[in-house]
MIBANU-153241 format. One record per residue (C-alpha): residue in three letters; x, y, z; residue number from 1. Coordinates in steps of 0.02 Angstrom, whole numbers, plus 50000, padded with zeros to 5 digits. Example, Ala and Ser with C-alpha at 12.3 -4.5 7.8 and 13.67 -1.06 7.14 Angstrom:
% MIBANU-153241
NODE  residuo     c1     c2     c3  num
NODE      ala  50615  49775  50390    1
NODE      ser  50684  49947  50357    2
This chain:
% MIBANU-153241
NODE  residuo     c1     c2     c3  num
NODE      unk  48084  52501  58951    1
NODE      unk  48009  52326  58879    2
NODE      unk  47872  52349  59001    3
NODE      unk  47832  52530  58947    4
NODE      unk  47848  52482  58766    5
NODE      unk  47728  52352  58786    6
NODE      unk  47843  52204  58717    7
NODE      unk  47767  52060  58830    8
NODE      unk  47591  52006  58756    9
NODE      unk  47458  51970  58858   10
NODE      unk  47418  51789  58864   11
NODE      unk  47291  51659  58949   12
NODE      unk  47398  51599  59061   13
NODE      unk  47418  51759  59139   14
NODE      unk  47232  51824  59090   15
NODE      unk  47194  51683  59207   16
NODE      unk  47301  51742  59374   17
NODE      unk  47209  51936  59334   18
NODE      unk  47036  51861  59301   19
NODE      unk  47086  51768  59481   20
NODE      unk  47145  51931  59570   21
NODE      unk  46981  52008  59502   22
NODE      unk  46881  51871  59569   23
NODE      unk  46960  51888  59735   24
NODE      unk  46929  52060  59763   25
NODE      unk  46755  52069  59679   26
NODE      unk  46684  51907  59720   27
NODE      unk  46749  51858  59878   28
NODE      unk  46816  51720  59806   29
NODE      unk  46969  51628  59889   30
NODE      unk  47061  51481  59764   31
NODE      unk  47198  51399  59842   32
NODE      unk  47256  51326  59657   33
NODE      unk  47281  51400  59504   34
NODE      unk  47112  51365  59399   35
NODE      unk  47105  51209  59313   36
NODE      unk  47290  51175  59385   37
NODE      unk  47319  51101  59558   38
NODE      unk  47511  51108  59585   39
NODE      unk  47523  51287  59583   40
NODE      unk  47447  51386  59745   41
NODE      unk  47373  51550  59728   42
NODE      unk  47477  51657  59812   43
NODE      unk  47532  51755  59669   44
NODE      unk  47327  51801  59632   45
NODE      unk  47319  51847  59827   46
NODE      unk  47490  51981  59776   47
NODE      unk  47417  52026  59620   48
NODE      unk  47235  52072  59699   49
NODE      unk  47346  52186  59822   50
NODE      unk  47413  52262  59676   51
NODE      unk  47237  52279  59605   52
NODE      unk  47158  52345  59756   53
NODE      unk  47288  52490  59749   54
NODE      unk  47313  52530  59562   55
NODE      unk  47150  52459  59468   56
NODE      unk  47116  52322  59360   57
NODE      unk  47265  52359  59240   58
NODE      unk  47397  52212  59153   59
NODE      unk  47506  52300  59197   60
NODE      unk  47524  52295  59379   61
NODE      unk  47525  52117  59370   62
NODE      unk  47689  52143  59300   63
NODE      unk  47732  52271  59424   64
NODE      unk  47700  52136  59572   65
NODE      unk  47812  52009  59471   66
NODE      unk  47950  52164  59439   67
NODE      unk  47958  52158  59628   68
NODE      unk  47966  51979  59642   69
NODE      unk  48109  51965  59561   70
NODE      unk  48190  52110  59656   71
NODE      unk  48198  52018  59800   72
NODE      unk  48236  51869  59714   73
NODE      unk  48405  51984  59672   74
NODE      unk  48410  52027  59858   75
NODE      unk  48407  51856  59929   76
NODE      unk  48520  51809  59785   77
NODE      unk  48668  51923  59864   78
NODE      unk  48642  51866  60037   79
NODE      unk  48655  51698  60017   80
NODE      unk  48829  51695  59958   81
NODE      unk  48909  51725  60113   82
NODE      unk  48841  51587  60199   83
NODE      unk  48909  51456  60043   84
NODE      unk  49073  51544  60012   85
NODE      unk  49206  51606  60121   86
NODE      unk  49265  51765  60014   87
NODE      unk  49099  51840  59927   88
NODE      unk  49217  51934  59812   89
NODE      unk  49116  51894  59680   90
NODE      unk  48950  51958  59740   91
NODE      unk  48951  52107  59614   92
NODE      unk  48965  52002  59461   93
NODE      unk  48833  51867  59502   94
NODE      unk  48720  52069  59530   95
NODE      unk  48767  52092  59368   96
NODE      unk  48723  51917  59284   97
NODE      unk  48572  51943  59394   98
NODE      unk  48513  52109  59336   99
NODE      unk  48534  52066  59160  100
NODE      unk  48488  51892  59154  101
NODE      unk  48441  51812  58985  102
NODE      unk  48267  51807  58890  103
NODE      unk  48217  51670  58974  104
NODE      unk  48217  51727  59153  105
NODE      unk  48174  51907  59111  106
NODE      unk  48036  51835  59006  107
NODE      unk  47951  51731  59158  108
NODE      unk  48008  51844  59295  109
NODE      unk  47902  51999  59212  110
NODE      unk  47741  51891  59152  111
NODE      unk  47642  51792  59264  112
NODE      unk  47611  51625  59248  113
NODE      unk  47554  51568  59418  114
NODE      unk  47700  51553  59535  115
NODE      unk  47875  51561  59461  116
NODE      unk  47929  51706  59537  117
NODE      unk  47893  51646  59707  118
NODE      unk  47960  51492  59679  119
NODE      unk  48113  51573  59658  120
NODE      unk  48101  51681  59830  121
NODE      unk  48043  51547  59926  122
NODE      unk  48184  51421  59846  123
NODE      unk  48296  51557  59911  124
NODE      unk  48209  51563  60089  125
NODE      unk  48239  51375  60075  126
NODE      unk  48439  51393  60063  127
NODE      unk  48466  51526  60156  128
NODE      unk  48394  51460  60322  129
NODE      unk  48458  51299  60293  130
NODE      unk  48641  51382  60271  131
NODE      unk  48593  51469  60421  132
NODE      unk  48569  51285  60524  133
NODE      unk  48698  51214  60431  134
NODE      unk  48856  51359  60498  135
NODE      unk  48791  51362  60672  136
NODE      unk  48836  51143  60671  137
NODE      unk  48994  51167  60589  138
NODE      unk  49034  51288  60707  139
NODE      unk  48973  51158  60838  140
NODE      unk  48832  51274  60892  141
NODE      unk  48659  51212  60911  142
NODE      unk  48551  51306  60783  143
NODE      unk  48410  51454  60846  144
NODE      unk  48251  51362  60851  145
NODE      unk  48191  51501  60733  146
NODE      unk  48294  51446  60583  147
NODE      unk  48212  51258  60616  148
NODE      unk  48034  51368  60597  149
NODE      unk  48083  51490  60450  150
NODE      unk  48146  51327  60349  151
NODE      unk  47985  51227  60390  152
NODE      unk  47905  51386  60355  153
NODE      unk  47962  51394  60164  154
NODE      unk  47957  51217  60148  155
NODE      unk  47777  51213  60173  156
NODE      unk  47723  51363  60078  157
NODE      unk  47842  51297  59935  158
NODE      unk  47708  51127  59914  159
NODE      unk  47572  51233  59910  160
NODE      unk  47651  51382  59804  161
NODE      unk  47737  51292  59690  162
NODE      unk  47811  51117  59676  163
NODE      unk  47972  51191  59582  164
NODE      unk  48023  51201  59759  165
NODE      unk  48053  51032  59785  166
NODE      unk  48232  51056  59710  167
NODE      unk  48271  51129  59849  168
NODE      unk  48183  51063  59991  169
NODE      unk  48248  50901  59959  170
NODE      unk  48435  50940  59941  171
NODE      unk  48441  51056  60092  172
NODE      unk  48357  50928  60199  173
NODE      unk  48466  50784  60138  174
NODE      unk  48627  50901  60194  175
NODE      unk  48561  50951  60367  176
NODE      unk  48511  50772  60396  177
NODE      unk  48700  50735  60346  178
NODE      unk  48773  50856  60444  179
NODE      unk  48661  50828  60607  180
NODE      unk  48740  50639  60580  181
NODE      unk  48904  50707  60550  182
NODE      unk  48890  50824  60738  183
NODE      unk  48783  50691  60827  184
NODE      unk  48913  50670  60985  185
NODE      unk  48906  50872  61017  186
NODE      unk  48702  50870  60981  187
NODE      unk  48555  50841  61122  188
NODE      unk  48444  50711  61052  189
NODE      unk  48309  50800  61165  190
NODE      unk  48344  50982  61055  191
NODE      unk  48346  50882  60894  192
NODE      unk  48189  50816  60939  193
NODE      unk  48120  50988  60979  194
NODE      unk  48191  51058  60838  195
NODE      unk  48110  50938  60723  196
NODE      unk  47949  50956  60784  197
NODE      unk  47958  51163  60778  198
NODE      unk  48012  51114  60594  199
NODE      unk  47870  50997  60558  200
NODE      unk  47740  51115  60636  201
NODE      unk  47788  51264  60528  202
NODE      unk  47787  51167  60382  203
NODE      unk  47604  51107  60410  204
NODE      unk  47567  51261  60455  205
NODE      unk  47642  51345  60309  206
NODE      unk  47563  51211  60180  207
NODE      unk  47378  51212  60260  208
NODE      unk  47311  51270  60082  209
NODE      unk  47380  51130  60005  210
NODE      unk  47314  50998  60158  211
NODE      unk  47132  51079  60147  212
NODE      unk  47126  51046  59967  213
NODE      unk  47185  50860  59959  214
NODE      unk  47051  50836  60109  215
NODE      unk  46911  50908  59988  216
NODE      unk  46945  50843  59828  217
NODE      unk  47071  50688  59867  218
NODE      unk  47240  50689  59896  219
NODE      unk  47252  50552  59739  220
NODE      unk  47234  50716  59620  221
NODE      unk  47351  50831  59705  222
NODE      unk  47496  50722  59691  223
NODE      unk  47487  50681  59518  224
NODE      unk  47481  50859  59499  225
NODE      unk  47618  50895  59582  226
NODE      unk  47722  50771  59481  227
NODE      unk  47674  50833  59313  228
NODE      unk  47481  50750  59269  229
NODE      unk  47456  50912  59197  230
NODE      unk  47590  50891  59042  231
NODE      unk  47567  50697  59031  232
NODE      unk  47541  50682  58859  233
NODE      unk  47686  50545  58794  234
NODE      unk  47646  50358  58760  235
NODE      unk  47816  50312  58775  236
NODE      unk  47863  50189  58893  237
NODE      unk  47953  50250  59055  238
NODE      unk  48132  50231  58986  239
NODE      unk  48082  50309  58807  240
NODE      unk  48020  50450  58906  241
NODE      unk  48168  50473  59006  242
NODE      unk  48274  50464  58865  243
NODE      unk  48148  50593  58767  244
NODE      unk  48149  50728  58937  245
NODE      unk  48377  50700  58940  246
NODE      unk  48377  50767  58732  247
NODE      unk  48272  50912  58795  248
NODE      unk  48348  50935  58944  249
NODE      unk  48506  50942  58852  250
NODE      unk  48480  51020  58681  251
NODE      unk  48326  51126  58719  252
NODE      unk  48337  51159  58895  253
NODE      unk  48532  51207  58893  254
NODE      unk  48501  51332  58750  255
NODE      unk  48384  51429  58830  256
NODE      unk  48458  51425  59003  257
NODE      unk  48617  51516  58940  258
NODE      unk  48523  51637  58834  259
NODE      unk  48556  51572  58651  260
NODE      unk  48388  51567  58605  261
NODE      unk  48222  51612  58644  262
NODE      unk  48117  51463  58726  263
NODE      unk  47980  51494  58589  264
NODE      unk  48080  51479  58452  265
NODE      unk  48241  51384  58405  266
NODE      unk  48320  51532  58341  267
NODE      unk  48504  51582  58388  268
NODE      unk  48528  51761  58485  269
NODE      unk  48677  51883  58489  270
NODE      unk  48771  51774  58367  271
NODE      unk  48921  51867  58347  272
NODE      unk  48949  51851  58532  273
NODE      unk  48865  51679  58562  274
NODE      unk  49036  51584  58520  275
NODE      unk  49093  51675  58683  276
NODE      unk  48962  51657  58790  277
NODE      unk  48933  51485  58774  278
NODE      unk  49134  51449  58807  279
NODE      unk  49123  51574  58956  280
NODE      unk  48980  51429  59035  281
NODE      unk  49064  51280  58993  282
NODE      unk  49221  51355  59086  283
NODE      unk  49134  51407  59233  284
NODE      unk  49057  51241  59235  285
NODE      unk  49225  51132  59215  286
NODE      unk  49291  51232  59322  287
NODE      unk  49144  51208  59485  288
NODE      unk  49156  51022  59457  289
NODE      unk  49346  51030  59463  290
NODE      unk  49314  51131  59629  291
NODE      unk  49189  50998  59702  292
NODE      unk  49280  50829  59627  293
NODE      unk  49447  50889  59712  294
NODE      unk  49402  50892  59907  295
NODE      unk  49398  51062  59924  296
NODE      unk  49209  51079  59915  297
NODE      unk  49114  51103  60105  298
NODE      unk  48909  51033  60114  299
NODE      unk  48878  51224  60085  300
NODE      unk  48915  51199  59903  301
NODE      unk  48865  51014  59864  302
NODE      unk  48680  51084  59944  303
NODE      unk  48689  51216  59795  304
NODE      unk  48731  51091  59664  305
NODE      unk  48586  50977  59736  306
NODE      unk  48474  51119  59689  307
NODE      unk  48536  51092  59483  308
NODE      unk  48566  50913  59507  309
NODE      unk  48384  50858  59592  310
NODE      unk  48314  50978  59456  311
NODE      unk  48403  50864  59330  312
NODE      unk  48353  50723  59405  313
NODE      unk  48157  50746  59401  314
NODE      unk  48162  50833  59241  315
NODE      unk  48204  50689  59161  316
NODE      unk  48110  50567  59265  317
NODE      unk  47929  50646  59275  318
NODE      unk  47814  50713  59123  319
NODE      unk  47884  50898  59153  320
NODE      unk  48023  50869  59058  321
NODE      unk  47919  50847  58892  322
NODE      unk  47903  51044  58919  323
NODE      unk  48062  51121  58881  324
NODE      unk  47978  51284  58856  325
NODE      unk  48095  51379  58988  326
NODE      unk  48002  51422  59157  327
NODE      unk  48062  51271  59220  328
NODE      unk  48220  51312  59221  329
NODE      unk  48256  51475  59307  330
NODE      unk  48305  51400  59489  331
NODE      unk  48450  51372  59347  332
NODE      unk  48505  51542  59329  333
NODE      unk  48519  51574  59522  334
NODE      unk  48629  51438  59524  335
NODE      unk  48726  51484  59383  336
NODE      unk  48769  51668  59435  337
NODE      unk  48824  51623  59614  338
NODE      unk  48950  51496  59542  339
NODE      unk  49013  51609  59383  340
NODE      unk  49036  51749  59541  341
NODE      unk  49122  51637  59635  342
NODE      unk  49229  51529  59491  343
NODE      unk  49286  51693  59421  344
NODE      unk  49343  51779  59560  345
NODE      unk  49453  51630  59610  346
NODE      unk  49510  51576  59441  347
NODE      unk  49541  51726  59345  348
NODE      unk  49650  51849  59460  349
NODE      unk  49649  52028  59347  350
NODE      unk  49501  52110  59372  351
NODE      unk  49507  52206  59220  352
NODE      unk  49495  52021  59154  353
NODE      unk  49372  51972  59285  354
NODE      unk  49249  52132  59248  355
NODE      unk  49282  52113  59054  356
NODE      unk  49214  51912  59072  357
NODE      unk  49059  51958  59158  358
NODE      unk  49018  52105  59049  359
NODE      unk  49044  52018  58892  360
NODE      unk  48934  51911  58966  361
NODE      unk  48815  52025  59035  362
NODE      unk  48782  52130  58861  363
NODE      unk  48749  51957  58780  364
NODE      unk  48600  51927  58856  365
NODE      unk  48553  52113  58843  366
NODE      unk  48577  52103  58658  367
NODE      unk  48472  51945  58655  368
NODE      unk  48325  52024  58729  369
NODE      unk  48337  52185  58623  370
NODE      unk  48345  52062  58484  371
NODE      unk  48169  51976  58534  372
NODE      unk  48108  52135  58585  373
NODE      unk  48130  52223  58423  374
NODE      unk  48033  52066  58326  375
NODE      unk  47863  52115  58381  376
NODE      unk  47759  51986  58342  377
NODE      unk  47784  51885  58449  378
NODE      unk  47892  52010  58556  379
NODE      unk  47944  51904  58737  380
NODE      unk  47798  51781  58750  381
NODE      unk  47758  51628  58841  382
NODE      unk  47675  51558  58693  383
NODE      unk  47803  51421  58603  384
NODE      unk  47700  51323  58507  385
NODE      unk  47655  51453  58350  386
NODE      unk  47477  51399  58334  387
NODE      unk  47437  51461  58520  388
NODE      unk  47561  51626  58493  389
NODE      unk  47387  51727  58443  390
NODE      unk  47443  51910  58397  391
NODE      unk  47320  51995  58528  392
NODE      unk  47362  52195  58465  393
NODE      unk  47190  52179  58389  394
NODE      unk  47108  52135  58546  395
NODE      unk  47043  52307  58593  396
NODE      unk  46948  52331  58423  397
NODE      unk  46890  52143  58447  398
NODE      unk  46799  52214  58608  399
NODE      unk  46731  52365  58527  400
NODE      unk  46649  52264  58394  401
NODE      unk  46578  52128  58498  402
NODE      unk  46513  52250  58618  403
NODE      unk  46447  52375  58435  404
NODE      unk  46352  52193  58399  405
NODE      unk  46280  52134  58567  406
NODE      unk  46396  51951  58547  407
NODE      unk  46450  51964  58734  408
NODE      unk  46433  51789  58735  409
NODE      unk  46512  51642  58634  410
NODE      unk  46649  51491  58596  411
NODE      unk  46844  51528  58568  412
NODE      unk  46981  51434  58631  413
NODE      unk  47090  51435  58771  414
NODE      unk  47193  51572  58720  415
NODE      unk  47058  51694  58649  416
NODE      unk  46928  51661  58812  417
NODE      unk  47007  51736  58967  418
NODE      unk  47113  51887  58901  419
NODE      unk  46958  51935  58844  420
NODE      unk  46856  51928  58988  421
NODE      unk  46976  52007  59077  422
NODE      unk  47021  52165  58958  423
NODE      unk  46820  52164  58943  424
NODE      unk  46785  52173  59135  425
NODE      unk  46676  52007  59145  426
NODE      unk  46564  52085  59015  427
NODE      unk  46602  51982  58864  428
NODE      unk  46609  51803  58919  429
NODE      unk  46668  51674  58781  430
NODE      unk  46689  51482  58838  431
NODE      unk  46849  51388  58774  432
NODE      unk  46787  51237  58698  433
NODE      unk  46848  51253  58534  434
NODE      unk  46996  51183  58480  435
NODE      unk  47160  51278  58425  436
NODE      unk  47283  51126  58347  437
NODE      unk  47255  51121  58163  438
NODE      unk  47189  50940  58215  439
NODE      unk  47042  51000  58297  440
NODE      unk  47096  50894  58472  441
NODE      unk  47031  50960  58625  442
NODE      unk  47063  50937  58806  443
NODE      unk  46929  50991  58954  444
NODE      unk  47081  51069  59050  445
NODE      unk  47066  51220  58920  446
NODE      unk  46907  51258  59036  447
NODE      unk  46962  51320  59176  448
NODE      unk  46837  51402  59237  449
NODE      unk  46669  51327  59213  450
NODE      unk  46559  51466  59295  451
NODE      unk  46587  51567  59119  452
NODE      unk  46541  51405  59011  453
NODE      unk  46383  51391  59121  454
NODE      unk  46342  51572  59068  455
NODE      unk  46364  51560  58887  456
NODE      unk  46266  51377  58899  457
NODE      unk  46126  51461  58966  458
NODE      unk  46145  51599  58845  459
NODE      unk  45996  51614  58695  460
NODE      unk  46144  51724  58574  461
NODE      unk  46322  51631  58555  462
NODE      unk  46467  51685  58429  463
NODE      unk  46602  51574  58376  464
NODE      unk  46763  51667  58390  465
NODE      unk  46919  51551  58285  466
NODE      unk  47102  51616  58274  467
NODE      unk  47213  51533  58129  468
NODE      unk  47142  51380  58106  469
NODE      unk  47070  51362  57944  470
NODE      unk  47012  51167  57959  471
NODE      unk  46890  51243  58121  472
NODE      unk  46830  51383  58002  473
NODE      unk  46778  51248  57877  474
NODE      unk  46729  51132  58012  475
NODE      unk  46618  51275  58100  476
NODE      unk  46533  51331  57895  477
NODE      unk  46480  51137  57846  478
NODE      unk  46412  51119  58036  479
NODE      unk  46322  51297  58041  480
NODE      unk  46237  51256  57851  481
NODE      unk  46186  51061  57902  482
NODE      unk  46105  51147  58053  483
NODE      unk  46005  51285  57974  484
NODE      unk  46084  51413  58028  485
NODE      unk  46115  51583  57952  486
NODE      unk  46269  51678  58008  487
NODE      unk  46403  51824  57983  488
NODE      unk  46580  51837  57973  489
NODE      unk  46699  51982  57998  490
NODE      unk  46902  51959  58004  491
NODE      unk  46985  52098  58154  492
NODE      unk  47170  52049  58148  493
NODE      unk  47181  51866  58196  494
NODE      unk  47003  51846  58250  495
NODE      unk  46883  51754  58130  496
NODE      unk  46707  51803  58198  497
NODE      unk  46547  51711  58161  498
NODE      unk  46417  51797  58236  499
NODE      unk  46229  51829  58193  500
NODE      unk  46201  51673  58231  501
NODE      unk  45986  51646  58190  502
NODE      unk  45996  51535  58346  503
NODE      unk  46101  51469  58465  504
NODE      unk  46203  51311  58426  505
NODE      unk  46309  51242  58543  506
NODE      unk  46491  51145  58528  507
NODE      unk  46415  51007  58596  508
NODE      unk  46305  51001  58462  509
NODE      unk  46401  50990  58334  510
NODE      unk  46536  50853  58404  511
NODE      unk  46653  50988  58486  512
NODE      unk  46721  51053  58649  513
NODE      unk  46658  50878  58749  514
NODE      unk  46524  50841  58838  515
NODE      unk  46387  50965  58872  516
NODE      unk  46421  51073  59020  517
């Protein structure tokens, strides 16, 4: 229903993974990163291309490919809680928490940033063969050499997919390394060898994208990628920092994990049932730790809590956690709704009491995402800082009139520049070196793809496109008189459009968007 009611705007993050797709299909291109962003493989353009190849250039079969994502996320979900708990009595309530999850994760497992929702899939592909390796020692079997390959398997595609997937890598290894300790007298040393090496080869295997990249453009890069270069904005020292990522970790973070706000905004949802939900959490939480701190806890569940608690750990402790902005945190939500199954089935013994907890629960977070839904602008958008949250509904008539004037080539910024080129085909090609922050800062990351800035560059007709930022409008007028240069301007919703330009001036020019291209 959000979907068909078109509540999830179209943004440049995800203009980028289409304009991708496209570029796969058309081009013969074949990116192993995200443009512009190397710790995120691009697997998900690969699915969405499918998707293209089959329905047509449309937004909204990238959404389709991330609806299915998630379905199996669900799927995986279910089947993993036999191998941590005994009884998976509560199976149909972590379905339910699941199907109607809160803003956040419906939010980022519906729009496509680059990865998220196969982070998820492959974080479950992570757990679920390592539960599978972990039974067969406890039951003083040696493990199928097949479980050795699927883990490496994951493992490996998880570095190159996504780095999220490190939270669970590393806690699944650490308990199978444990455990292999733990069962050494029963255990060849000659199959562990061989098992590790099946493991190893998979994983190499798996992660080739991500190998073939550091060997082209330096392995330096990659890592500092993968541990958050990309958000590493703060001055503060190390400790400052860490101290800065815990408050958001804590205050932002926990908010929008449990659904009582939006990540955008701060801005409290479902309030008359919020009271309730948030009690419902901390309960289920007390009552987990209780469960672990009193013995009664197997490596089956401390392995699950390493997923939340290595998550925790390099929130804090790398530049991610200066972006509490909610993707982040969805292996979260997994985690949560196998342990509220699980806690509720064995604390609370009525089910009339059990199914009235989860459903209270459950229409919480549906009334939280009506609520967003219903405030369009901004509707459910990955947009939280409000100078970037561009209302695009005027995008269509944007087109029309650019195409009506012959400006299919110009400046915008980041969030203007790819939605654009993608709703336009590739015909209307506008370079993102202007600045959006009221400040008029700029970063080169905003161009992400410098084959359109090389087009416009070469250009002899450029139009400056601005969205609510009145200092660039000013900026743009004292620049465009000092220069000579006679111009138009129309307003189409957001849009500020300077066009008619009596010759081409470039950013570069006139002291913005960097250094020439």
């Amino acid at each position: 229903m959000l979907l068909l009611f078109d509540r999830f705007p179209f943004n440049a993050d995800e203009a980028i993974v289409a304009l991708m797709a496209r570029h796969i299909l058309l081009n013969g291109e074949r990116p192993l990163f995200f443009y512009g962003q190397a710790y995120m493989g691009s697997l998900d353009a690969f699915l969405v291309a499918a998707g293209f190849a089959l329905f047509g250039f449309q937004v909204w079969v990238i959404r389709a490919v991330q609806t299915v994502l998630y379905l199996l996320v669900m799927l995986s979900t279910l089947k993993l809680i036999p191998l941590i708990f005994t009884s998976s009595g509560g199976r149909w309530y972590t379905a339910a928490l699941l199907a109607l999850p809160t803003v956040n994760v419906v939010l980022y497992t519906t729009v496509s940033l680059g990865g998220y929702g196969e982070a998820l899939l492959i974080g479950n592909g992570i757990l679920y063969c390592g539960l599978k390796i972990l039974r067969c020692l406890e039951d003083r079997l040696f493990p199928p050499l097949q479980w050795f390959g699927g883990l490496g398997a994951c493992v490996g595609l998880g570095l190159w997919v996504h780095g999220l997937t490190g939270i669970y890598t590393l806690p699944v290894l650490f308990g199978l390394v444990w455990s292999i300790f733990q069962h050494r007298p029963t255990l060849h040393r000659r199959a562990i060898g061989f098992a590790v090496l099946v493991f190893v080869l998979a994983a190499l295997g798996a992660s080739l994208p991500w190998w073939l990249y550091g060997l082209e453009r330096g392995f330096g890069a990659l890592i500092n990628e993968l541990f958050g270069s990309a958000v590493a904005i703060s001055q503060a020292t190390w400790l400052q920092r860490m101290f800065e990522n815990g408050f958001n970790l804590v205050l932002f973070g926990g908010s929008v994990v449990i659904g009582l706000r939006p990540p955008w905004e701060i801005r409290w949802l479902a309030l008359p049932l919020a009271p309730l939900a948030l009690a419902f959490w901390f309960a289920v939480l007390g009552l987990w730790v209780r469960f672990l701190m009193r013995g009664g806890a197997g490596l089956a569940h401390w392995m699950l809590s390493g997923v939340a608690i290595t998550f925790v750990l390099a929130f804090v402790s790398t530049p991610f956690g200066a972006d509490p902005s909610g993707r982040y945190f969805l292996p979260l939500w997994i985690v949560l709704t196998l342990v509220a199954g699980e806690m509720v089935v064995r604390f609370v013994s009525d089910v009339r009491f059990q199914v009235g907890l989860v459903a209270l629960v459950a229409l919480f977070n549906l009334w939280g995402v009506i609520e967003c839904a219903l405030r369009y602008p901004p509707g459910l958008t990955t947009q939280f800082d409000p100078v970037a949250a561009v209302d695009h509904c005027s995008l269509p008539r944007l087109i029309r009139f650019l195409r009506e004037h012959g400006e299919t080539r110009g400046y915008t910024n980041y969030w203007v520049a790819y939605p654009l080129a993608f709703l336009s085909e590739e015909e209307i090609l506008f370079s993102p070196r202007l600045p959006y922050h009221p400040d008029l800062r700029y970063t080169p990351r905003d161009d992400r793809y410098l084959p359109y800035t090389i087009k416009v560059a070469q250009s002899k007709r450029v139009a400056y496109i601005t969205t609510r930022n009145p200092k660039l409008d000013e900026y743009l007028t004292a620049k465009f008189r000092s220069a000579g240069v006679r111009w138009k301007e129309a307003w189409i919703g957001e849009y500020h459009v300077f066009y008619a330009l009596s010759r081409a001036l470039h950013p570069h020019e006139i002291g913005l968007g960097g250094e020439r291209p």
